[in-house]
C-alpha positions as CSV (number, residue, x, y, z in Angstrom):
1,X,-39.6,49.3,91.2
2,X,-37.8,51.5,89.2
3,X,-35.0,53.6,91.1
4,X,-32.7,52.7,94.2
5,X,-32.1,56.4,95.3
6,X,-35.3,57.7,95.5
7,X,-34.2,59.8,98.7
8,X,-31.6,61.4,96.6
9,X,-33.1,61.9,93.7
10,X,-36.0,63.3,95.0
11,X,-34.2,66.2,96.1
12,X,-32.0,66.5,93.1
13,X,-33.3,66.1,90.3
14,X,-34.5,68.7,87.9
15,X,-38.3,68.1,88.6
16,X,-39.6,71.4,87.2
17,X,-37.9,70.7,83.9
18,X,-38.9,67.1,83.8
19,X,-41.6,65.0,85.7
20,X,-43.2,68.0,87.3
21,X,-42.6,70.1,84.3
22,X,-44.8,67.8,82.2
23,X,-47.2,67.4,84.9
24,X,-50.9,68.4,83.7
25,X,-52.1,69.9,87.1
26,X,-50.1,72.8,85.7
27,X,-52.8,73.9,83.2
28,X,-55.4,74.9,85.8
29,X,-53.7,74.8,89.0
30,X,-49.7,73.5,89.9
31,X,-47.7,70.5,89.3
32,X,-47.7,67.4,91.8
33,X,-44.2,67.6,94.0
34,X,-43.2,64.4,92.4
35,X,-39.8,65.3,93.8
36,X,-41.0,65.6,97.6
37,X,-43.4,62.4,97.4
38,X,-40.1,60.3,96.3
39,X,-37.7,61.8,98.7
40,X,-40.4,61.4,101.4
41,X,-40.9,58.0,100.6
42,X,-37.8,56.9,100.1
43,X,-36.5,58.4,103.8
44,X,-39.9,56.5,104.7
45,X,-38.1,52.9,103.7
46,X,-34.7,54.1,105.0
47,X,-36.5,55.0,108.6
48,X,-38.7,52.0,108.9
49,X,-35.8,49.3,106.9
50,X,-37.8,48.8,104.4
51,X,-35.8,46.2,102.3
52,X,-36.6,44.7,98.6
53,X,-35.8,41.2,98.2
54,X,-33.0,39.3,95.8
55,X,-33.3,36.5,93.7
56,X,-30.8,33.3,94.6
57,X,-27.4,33.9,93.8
58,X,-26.7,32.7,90.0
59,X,-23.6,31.1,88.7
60,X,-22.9,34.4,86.4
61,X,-20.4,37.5,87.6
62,X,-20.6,41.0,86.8
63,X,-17.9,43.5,87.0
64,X,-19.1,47.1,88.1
65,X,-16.9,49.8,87.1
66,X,-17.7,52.9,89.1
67,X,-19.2,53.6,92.1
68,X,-21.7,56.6,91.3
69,X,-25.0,56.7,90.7
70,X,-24.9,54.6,87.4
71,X,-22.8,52.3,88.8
72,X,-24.5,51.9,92.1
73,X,-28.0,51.6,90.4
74,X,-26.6,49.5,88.0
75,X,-25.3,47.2,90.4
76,X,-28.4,46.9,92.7
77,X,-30.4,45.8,89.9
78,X,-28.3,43.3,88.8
79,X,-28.2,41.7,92.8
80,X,-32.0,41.7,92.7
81,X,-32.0,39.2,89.5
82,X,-29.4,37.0,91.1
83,X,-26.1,38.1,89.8
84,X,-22.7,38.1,91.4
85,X,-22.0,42.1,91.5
86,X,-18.6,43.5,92.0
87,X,-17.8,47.2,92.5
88,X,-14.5,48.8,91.2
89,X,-14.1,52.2,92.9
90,X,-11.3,54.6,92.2
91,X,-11.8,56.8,95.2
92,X,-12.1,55.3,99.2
93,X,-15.6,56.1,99.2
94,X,-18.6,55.0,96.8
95,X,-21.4,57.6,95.7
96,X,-19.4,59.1,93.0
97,X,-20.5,62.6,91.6
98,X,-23.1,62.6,94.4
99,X,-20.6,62.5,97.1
100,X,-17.8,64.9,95.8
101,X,-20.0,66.2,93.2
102,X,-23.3,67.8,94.7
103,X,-22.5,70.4,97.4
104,X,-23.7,69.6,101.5
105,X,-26.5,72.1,101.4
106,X,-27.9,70.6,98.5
107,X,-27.4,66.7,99.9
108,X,-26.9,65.6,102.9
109,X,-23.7,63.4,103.1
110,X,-25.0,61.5,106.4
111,X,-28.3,60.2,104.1
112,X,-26.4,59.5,100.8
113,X,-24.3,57.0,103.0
114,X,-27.4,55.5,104.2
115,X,-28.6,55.3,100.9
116,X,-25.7,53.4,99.7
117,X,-25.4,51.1,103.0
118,X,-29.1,50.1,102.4
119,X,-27.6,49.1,98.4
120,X,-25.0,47.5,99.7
121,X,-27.1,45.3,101.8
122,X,-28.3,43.7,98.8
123,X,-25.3,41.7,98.9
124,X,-22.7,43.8,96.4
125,X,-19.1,43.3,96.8
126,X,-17.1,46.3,96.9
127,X,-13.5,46.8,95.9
128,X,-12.3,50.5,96.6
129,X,-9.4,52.4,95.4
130,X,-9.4,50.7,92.5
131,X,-9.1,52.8,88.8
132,X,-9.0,51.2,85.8
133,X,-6.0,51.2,83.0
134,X,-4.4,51.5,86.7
135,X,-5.2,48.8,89.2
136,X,-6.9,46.5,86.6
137,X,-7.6,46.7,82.7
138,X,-10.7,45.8,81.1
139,X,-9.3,42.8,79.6
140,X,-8.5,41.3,83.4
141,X,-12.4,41.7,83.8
142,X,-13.3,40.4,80.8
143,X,-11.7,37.3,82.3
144,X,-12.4,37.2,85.0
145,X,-16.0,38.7,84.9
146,X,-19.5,37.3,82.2
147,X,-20.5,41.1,82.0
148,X,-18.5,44.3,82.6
149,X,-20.6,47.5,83.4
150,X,-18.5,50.8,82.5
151,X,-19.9,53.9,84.5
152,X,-17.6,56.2,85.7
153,X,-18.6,59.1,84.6
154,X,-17.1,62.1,82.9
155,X,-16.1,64.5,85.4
156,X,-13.4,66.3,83.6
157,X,-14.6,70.4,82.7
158,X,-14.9,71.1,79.3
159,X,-13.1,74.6,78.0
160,X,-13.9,77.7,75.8
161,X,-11.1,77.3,74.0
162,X,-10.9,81.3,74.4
163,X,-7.5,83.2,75.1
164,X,-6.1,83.0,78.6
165,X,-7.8,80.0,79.7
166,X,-4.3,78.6,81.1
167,X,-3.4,81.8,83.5
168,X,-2.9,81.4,87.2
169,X,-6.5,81.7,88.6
170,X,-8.9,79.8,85.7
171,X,-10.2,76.4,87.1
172,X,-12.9,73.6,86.6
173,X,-16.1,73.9,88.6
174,X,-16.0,70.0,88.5
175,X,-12.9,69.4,89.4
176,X,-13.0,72.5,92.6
177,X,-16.6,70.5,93.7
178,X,-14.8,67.1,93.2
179,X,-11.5,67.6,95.2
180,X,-12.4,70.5,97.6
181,X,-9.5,72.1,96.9
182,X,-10.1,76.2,96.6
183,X,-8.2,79.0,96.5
184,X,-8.9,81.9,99.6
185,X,-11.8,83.6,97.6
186,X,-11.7,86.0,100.6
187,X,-12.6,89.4,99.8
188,X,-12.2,88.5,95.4
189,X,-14.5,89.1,92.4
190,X,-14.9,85.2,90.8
191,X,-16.6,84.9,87.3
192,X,-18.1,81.5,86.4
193,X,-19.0,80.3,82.9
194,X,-22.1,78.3,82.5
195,X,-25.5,78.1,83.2
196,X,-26.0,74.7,84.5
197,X,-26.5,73.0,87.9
198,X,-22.0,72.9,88.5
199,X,-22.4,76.8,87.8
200,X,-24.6,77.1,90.4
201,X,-23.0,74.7,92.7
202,X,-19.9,76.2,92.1
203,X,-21.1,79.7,92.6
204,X,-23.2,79.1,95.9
205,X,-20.0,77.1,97.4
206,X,-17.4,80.0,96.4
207,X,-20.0,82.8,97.9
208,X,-19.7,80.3,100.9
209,X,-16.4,80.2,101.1
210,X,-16.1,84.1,101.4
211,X,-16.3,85.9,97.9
212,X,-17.0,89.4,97.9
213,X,-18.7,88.8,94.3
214,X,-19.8,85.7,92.1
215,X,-21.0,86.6,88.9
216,X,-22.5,83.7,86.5
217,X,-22.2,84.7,83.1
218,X,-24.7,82.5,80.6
219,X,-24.8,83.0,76.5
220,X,-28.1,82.3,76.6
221,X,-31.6,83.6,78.6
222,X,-32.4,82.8,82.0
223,X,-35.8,80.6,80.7
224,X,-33.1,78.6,78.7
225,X,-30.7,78.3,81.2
226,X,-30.1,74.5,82.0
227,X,-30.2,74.7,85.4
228,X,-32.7,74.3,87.9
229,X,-35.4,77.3,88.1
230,X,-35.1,76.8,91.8
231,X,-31.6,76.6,91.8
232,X,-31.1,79.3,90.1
233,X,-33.6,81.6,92.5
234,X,-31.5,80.2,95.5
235,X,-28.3,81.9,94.0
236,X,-30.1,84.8,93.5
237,X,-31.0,85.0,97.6
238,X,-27.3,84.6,98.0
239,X,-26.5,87.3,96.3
240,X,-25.0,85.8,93.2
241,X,-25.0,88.2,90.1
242,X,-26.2,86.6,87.0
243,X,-24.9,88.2,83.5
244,X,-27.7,86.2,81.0
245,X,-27.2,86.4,77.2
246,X,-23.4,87.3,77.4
247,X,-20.0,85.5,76.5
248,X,-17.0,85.7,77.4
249,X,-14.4,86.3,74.6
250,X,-11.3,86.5,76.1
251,X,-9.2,85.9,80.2
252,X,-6.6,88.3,80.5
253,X,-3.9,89.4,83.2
254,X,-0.2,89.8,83.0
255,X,0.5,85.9,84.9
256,X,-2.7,85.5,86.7
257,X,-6.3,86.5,86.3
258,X,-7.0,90.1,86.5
259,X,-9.8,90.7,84.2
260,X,-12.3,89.0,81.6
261,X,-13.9,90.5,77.7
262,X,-17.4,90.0,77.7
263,X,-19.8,90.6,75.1
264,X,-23.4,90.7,75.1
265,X,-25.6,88.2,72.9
266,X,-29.2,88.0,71.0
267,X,-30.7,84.8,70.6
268,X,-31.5,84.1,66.5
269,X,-33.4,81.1,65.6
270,X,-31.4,79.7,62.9
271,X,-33.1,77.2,60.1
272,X,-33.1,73.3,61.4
273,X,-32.4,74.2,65.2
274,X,-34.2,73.2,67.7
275,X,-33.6,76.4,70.0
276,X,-32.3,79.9,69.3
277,X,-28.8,80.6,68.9
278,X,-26.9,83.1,70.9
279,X,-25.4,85.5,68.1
280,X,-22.5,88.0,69.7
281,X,-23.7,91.6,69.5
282,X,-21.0,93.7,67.1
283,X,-19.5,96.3,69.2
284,X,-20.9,95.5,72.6
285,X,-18.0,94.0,74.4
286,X,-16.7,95.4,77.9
287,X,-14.3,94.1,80.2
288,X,-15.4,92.5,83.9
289,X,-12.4,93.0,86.4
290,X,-12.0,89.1,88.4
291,X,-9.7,87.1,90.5
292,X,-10.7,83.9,89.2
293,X,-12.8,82.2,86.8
294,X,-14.5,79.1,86.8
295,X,-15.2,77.0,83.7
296,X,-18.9,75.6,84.5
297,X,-19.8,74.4,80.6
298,X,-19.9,70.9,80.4
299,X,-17.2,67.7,81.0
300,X,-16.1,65.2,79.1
301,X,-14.7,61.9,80.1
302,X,-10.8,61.3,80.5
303,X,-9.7,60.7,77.1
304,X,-6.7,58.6,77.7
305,X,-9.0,56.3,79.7
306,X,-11.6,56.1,77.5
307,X,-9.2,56.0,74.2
308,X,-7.3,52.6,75.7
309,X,-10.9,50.6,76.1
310,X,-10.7,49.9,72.2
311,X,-14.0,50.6,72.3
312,X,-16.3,52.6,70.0
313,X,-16.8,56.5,70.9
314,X,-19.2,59.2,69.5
315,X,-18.3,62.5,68.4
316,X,-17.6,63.8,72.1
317,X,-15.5,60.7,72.9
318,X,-18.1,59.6,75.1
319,X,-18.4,55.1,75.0
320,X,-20.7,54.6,72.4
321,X,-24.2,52.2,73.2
322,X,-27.0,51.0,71.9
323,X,-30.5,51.0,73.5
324,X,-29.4,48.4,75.5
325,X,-26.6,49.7,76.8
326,X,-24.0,47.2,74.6
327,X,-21.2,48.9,73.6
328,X,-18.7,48.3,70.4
329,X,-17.5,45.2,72.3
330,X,-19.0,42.0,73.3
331,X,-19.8,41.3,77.1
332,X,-19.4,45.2,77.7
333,X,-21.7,47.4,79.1
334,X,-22.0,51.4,79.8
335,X,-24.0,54.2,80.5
336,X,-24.4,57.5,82.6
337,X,-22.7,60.3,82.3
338,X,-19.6,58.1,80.5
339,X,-21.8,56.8,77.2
């Protein structure tokens, strides 16, 4: 009732942080696999066909933007209540961040398509290479459209704003995972910056690819870490090198990436926070020789995008909602990774 990708986000999702991680089986004994009873159920409806059924088409047309999970979900919901959906999709495939996004070991691209065929069965139309401020603006949908739905996501990697950040060598783990397109890590050192899921999507898919050494480097401890705990202990058996409560200060190399300052961190709980801080140690910094290094700490939207929409944003410049998911502007919707 409540989620059209239960095969996908059964297997995703971070369980032991969420559903499973508030699970009280855990005091006396371990939490329920709430991830592997939804991914088991929902290949269970993909196997046998199991369909949900749509209300009559209603005389009201809603305009998609965004083809990921937000978008997608977004879009089946709407088809089940009768409306008129329409998909705008800048790429020539739908599933967004879970297509280019989530590495093949970690999702199978063969089931996410049958995942989104069994959406698109709903009855959703789909209109593909399609970006908006591009193809279309939102004031063409506004016209053409009752209801415009905004969700497409914020896939852009966030930086340090450290020295040496625009050398040959330092890229996005988004944007590597999202267009495919790596350097020969063939016998190199790569450092990545982050802690979360990317970092150890990223990291896995450069060991992959041939790396003689991954190291993750994280300000904070491994307990804190964003990412998966099971994630993180897959890495691990790869042979990925984890560097927990350190920073990196500085990227340096005469026109490319030879080498990155690190220094090491305590974590101080500071009055009104929620979490400890990572505080720099004086006088414990050392350098980390590298070939590349991989920013893994976050994205934000595409500011130009977002900044033409004339719509409200928050501090981050993500689209600004309320509970419902209205933004600043009448008829317009957002949400995911984008508001």
């Amino acid at each position: 009732e409540t989620t059209v990708l239960p095969s996908v986000c059964g297997r995703i999702c971070p369980h032991e942080k969420q559903c499973q991680g508030m699970c009280v089986k855990r005091v006396s004994y371990e939490a329920v696999k709430i991830g592997d009873i939804e991914a088991f159920i929902g290949d269970m409806a993909l196997k046998n066909n199991w369909t949900t059924s749509s209300l009559p088409l209603k005389k009201k047309r809603v305009a998609v933007v965004g083809g990921g999970p937000s978008g997608l979900t977004c879009a089946a919901f709407l088809r089940r209540n009768g409306y008129d959906v329409t998909i705008y999709e800048r790429h020539n495939y739908l599933g967004g961040l879970l297509y280019h996004g989530i590495p093949e070991f970690r999702l199978d691209k063969t089931l996410l398509g049958k995942v989104i065929d069994k959406i698109l069965e709903l009855g959703i139309n789909v209109k593909l290479n399609q970006s908006i401020g591009k193809e279309f603006s939102l004031e063409d949908l506004d016209k053409e459209y009752d209801a415009v739905f905004l969700g497409f996501g914020a896939n852009l990697s966030s930086k340090m704003n450290i020295p040496g950040e625009d050398l040959d060598g330092v890229y996005g783990g988004n944007e590597l995972l999202e267009t495919g397109n790596h350097p020969d890590y063939t016998g190199k050192t790569v450092v990545i910056s982050g802690g979360g899921n990317v970092a150890m999507d990223v990291s896995r898919t450069i060991k992959r690819k041939g790396a003689k050494k991954v190291y993750v480097i994280y300000r904070r401890s491994e307990k804190e870490a964003p990412a998966e705990a099971k994630e993180i202990r897959e890495a691990k058996d790869e042979g990925i090198e984890f560097l927990f409560q350190n920073n990196i200060l500085g990227i340096y190399g005469s026109d490319r990436v030879e080498k990155v300052e690190v220094i090491r961190t305590e974590l101080v709980k500071k009055e009104g926070d929620d979490r400890p801080s990572p505080v720099n140690i004086e006088g414990s910094n050392y350098y980390l020789s590298c070939d590349y290094v991989v920013m893994a700490i976050g994205s934000h939207p595409e500011s130009d995008i977002v900044n033409s929409l004339g719509l409200e944003l928050d501090k981050r410049g993500r689209i600004l909602i309320d509970k419902d998911g209205y933004t600043s502007k009448e008829k317009v919707f957002a949400g995911g990774d984008l508001a």
